[in-house]
KERO-422885 format. One record per atom (N, C-alpha, C, O): residue number from 1; residue in one letter; atom name; x, y, z. Coordinates in pm, whole numbers, plus 50000, padded with zeros to 5 digits. Each point is the difference from the previous one (the first is absolute). Last residue first. Layout:
N
NUM, A, CA, X, Y, Z
...
//
This chain:
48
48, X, N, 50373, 50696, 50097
48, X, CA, 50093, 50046, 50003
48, X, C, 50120, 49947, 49875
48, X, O, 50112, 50050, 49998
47, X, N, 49331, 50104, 50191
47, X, CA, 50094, 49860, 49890
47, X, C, 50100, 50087, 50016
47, X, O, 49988, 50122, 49997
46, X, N, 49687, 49951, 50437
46, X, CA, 50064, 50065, 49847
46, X, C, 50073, 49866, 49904
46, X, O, 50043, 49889, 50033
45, X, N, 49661, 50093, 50434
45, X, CA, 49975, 49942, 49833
45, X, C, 50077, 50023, 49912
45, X, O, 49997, 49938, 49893
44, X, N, 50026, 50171, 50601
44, X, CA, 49898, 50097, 49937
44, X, C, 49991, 49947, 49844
44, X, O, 49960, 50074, 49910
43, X, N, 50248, 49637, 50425
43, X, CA, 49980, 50066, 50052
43, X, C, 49877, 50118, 49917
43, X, O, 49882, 50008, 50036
42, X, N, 50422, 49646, 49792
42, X, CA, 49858, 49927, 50015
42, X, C, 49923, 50129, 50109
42, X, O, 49877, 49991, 50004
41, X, N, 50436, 50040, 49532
41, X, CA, 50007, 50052, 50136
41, X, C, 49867, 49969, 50108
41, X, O, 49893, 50061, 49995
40, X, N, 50302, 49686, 49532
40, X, CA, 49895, 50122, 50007
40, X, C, 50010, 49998, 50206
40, X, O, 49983, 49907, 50079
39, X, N, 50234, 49880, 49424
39, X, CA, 50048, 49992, 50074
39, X, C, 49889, 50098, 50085
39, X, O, 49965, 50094, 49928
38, X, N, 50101, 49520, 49672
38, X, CA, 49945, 50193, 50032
38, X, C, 50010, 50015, 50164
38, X, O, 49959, 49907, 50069
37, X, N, 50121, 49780, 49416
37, X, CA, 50047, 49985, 50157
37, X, C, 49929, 50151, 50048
37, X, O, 49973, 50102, 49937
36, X, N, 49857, 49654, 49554
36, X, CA, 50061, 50106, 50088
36, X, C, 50034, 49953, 50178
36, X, O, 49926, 49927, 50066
35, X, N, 49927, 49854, 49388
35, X, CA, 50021, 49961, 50139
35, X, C, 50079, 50167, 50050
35, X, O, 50089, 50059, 49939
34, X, N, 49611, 49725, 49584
34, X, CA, 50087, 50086, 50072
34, X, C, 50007, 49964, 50158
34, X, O, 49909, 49939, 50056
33, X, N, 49765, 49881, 49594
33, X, CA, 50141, 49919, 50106
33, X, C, 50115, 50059, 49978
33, X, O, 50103, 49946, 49960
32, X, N, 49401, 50182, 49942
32, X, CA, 50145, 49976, 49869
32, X, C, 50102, 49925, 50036
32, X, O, 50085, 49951, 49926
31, X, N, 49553, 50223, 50357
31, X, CA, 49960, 49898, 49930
31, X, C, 50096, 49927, 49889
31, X, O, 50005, 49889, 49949
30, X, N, 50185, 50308, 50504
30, X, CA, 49922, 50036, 49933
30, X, C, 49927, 49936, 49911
30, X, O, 50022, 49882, 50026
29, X, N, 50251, 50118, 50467
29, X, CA, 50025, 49939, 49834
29, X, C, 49851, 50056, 49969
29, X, O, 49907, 50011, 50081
28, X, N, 50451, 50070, 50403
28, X, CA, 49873, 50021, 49925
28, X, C, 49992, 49894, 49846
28, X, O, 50094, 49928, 49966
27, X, N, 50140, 50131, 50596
27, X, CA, 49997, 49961, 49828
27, X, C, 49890, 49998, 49943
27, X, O, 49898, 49943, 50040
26, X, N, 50324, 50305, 50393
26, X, CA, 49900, 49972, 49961
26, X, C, 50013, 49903, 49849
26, X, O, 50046, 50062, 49904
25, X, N, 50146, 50117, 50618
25, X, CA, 50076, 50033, 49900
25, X, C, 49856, 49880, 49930
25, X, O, 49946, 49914, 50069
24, X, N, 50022, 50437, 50332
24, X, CA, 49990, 49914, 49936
24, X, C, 50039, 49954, 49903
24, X, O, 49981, 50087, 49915
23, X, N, 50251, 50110, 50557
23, X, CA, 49946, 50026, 49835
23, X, C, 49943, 49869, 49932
23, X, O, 50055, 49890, 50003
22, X, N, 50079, 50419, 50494
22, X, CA, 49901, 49863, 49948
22, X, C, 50017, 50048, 49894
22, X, O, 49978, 50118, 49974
21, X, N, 50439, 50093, 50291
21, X, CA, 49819, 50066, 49940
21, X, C, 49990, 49859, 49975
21, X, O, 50099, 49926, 49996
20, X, N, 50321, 50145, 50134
20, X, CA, 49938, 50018, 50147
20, X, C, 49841, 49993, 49915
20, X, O, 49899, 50005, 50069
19, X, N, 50403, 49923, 49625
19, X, CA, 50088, 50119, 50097
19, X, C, 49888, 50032, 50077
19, X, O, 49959, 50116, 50000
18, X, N, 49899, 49530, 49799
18, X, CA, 50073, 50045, 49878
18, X, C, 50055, 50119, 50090
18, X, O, 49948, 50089, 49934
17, X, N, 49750, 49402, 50110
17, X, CA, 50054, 50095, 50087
17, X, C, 50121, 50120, 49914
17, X, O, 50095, 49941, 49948
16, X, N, 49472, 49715, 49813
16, X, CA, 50145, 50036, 50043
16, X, C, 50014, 50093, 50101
16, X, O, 49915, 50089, 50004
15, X, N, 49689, 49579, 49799
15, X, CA, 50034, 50097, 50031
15, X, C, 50134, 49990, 50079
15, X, O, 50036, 49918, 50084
14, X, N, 49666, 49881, 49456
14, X, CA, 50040, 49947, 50127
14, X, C, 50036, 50164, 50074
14, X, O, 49983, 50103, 49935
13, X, N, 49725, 49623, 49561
13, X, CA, 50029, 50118, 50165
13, X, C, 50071, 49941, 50145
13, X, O, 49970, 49910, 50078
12, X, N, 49834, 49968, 49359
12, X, CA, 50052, 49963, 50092
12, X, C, 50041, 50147, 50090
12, X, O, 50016, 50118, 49971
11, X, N, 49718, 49866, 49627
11, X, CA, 50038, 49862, 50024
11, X, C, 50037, 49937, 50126
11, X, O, 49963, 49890, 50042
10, X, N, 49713, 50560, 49774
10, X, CA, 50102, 49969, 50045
10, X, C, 50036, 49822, 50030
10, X, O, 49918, 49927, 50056
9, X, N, 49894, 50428, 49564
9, X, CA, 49985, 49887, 50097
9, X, C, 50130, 49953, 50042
9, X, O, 50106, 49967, 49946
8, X, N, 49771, 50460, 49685
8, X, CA, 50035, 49850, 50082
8, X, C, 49921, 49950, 50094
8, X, O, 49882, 50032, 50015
7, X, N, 50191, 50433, 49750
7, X, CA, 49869, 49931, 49945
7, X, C, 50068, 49863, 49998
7, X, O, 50022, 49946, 49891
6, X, N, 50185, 50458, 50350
6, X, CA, 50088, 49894, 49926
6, X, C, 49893, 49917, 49883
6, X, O, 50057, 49946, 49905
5, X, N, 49728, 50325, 50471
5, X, CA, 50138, 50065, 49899
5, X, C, 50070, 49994, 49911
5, X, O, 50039, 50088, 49923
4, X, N, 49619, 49656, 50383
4, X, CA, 49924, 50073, 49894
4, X, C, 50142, 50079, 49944
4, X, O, 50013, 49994, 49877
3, X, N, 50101, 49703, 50378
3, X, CA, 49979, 49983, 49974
3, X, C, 49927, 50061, 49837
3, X, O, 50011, 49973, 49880
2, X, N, 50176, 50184, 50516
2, X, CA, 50113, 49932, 49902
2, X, C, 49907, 49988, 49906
2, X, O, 50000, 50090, 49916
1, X, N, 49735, 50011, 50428
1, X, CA, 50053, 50118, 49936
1, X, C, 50102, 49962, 49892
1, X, O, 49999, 50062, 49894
//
């Protein structure tokens, strides 16, 4: 879902503990070598 949003790829992924919720926190890069952090609620997906 990052993915197609951002028109990236993701680089790297790890997951955080954030006030009791799973979050994925995500790095993306694009073809241009833009870079985004993204942060996304591993429970129902939302980007936060």
């Amino acid at each position: 879902m990052a993915e197609q949003h951002f028109h990236a790829r993701v680089v790297k992924a790890e997951t955080e503990r954030d006030n009791g919720r799973t979050v994925y926190v995500l790095r993306l890069l694009n073809d241009a070598g833009r870079v985004w952090t993204v942060r996304v609620d591993a429970a129902n997906g939302t980007l936060l």
